[in-house]
C-alpha positions in Angstrom: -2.9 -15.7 1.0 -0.3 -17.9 -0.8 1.0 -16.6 -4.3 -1.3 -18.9 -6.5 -4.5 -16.9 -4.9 -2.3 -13.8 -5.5 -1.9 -15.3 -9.0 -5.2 -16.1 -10.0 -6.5 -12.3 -8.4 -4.1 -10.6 -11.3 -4.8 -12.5 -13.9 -8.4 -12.1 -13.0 -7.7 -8.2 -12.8 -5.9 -7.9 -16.5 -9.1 -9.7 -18.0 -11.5 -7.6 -16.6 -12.4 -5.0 -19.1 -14.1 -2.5 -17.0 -13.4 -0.6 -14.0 -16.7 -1.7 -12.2 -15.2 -5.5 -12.6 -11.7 -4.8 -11.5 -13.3 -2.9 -8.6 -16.0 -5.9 -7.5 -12.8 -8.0 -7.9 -10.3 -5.9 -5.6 -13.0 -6.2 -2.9 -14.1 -9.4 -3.2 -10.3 -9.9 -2.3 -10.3 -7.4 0.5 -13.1 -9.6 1.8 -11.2 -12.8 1.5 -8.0 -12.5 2.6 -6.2 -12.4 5.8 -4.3 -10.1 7.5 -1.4 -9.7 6.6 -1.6 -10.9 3.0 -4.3 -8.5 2.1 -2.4 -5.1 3.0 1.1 -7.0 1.3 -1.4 -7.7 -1.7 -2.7 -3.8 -1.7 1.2 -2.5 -1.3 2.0 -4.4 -4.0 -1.1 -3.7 -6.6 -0.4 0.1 -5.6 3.1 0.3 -6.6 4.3 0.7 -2.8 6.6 -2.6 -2.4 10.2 -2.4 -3.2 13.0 -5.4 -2.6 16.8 -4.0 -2.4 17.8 -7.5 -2.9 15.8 -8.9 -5.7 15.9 -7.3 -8.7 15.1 -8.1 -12.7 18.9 -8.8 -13.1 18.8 -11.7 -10.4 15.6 -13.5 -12.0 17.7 -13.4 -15.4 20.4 -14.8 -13.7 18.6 -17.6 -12.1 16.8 -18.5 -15.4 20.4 -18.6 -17.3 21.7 -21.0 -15.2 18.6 -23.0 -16.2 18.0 -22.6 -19.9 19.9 -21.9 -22.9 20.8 -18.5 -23.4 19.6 -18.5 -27.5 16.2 -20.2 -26.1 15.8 -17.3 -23.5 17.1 -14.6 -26.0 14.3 -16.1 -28.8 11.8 -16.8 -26.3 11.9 -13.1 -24.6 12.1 -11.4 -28.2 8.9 -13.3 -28.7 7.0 -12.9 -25.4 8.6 -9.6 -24.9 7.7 -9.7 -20.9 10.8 -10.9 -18.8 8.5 -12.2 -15.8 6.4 -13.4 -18.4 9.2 -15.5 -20.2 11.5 -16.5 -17.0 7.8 -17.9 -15.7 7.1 -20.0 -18.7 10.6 -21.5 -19.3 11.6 -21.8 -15.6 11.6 -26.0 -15.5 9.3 -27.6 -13.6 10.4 -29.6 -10.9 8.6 -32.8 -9.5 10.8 -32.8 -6.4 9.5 -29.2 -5.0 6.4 -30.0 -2.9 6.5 -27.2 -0.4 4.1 -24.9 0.6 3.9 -22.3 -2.0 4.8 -19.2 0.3 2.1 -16.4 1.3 2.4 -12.9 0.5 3.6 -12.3 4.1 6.3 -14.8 3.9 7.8 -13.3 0.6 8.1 -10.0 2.2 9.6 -10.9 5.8 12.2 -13.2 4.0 13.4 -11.4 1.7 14.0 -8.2 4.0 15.3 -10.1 6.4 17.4 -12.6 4.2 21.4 -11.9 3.7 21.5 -10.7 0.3 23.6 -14.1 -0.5 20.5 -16.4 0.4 18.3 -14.6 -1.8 18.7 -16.6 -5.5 18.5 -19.8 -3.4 15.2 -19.2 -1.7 13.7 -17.4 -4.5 14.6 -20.4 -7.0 13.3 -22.5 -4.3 9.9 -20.6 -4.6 9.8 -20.4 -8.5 10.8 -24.5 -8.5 7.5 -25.3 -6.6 5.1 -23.2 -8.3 3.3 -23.5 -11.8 4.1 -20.8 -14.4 1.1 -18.9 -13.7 2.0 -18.1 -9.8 5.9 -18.0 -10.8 5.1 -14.6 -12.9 3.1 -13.5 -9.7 5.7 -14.0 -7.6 8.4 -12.8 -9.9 6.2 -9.7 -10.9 5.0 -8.9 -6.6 9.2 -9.4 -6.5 9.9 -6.6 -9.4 7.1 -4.3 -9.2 5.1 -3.2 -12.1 2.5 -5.3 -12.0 0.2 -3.9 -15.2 -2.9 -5.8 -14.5 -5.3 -2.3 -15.0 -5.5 -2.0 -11.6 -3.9 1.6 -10.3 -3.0 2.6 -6.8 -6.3 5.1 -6.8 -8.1 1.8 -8.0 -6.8 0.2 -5.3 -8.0 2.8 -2.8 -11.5 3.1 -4.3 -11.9 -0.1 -3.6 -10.3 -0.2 -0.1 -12.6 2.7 0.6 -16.3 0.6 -0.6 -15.1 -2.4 1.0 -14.2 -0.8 4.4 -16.7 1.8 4.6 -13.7 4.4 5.3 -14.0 7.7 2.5 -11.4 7.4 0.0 -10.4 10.6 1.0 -9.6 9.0 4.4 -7.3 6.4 2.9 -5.4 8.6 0.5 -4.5 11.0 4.2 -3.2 8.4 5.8 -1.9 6.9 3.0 1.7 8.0 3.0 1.8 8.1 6.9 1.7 4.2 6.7 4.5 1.8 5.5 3.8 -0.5 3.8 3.7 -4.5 5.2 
């Protein structure tokens, strides 16, 4: 699954009042996706991904060196979400027509990228997406997604869609890295 569909699943999740919704949602997407996108997709929605070599700090950097710092002071006092205002003033740029990367990809490069590499390929992501996937991406990057979707959510629905008793899941749960 590339990070637009990624996109497009959280910002279906956070508009979905009820927890009916944001279940039928979660396994709609279980349905959908491939392997491994969909288990990088359920790491991430349940809190389980972590990046030692991406952090907030580095996505503040990379948008400084883009915008002025009294815009991005104003314009994160306003929005008051960094991911949120790094995705809306990141410039678009008409040269970037790559691929935009799939869930997958994101996680194998960035573990396996030298910690140097790491602004360059992420502002080579954020240049060829539109705001909307960039705060996916920079948010699956950070953690803390707050969509209304918990890890127990996540589960439940893991659980209806593949037949297994949440009960199940939740033992093997912490036996099993995440992808």
């Amino acid at each position: 699954m590339s990070i637009p569909a990624f996109a497009t699943l959280l910002e279906r999740l956070l508009f979905s009042p009820g927890r009916h919704a944001k279940l039928a949602l979660l396994r709609q997407w279980f349905e959908t996706q491939p392997d491994p996108d969909r288990g990088v997709g359920l790491a991430a929605i349940a809190g389980e991904l972590s990046f030692r070599t991406a952090k907030p700090g580095l996505f503040r950097e990379l948008i400084a060196a883009r915008t002025d710092p009294a815009l991005f002071a104003m314009s994160y006092d306003y929005v008051g979400d960094l991911a949120e205002t790094i995705a809306l003033l990141w410039p678009d740029d008409a040269r970037a027509n790559a691929p935009p990367p799939g869930l997958a990809e994101v996680v194998a490069t960035l573990e396996m990228a030298p910690r140097a590499e790491v602004p360059a390929i992420l502002a080579r992501w954020l240049d060829g997406l539109d705001a909307g996937a960039r705060l996916a991406l920079i948010k699956l990057v950070t953690g803390g997604l707050r969509v209304g979707a918990s890890a127990r959510l996540a589960k439940t629905a893991l659980a209806e869609w593949s037949g297994q008793p949440v009960n199940e899941i939740e033992e093997l749960w912490h036996g099993v890295p995440p992808p």
